[in-house]
N, C-alpha and C positions, 0 to 999 in steps of 0.2 A: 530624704523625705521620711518622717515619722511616722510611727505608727496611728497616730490620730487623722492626721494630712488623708491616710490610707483611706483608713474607713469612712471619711469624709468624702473623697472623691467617690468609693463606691455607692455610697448611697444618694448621692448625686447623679451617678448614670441609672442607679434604679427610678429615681423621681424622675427624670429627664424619657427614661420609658413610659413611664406611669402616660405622665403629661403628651406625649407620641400617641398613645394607645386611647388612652381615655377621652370620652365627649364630657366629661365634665373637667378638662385640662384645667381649666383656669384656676379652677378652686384651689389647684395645686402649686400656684406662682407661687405664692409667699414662701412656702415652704423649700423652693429653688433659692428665691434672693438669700433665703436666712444661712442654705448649705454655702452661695458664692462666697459671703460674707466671712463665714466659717472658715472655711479651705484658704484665703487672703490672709486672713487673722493667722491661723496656724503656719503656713508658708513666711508670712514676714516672722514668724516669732522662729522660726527656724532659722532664717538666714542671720536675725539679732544673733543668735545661740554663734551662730559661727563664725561673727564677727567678734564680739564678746572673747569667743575661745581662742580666737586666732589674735587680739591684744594679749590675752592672760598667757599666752605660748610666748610674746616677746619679752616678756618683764623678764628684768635678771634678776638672780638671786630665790 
């Protein structure tokens, strides 16, 4: 996991408190979808990265 991945997931369990704590929860969804979105993006562009590295480790020469 990356360093972006990181910071992403953390400020996702901050919103996810927020959203727990707060009576104005709601106003704070979007800002949840936009982090799941984020963290998916990031997480697949990781696994590409190590697909990617693991064809370029086969190549001869």
């Amino acid at each position: 996991m990356n360093g972006q991945t990181q910071r992403l997931e953390k400020a996702m369990a901050t919103m996810l408190r927020i959203i727990r704590d707060r009576p104005d929860r709601r106003k704070y969804m979007p800002i949840v979808q936009r982090l799941e979105r984020a963290i998916t993006s990031s997480k697949n562009d990781d696994a590409e990265f190590e697909r990617i590295m693991g064809m370029a480790a086969e190549l001869k020469g």
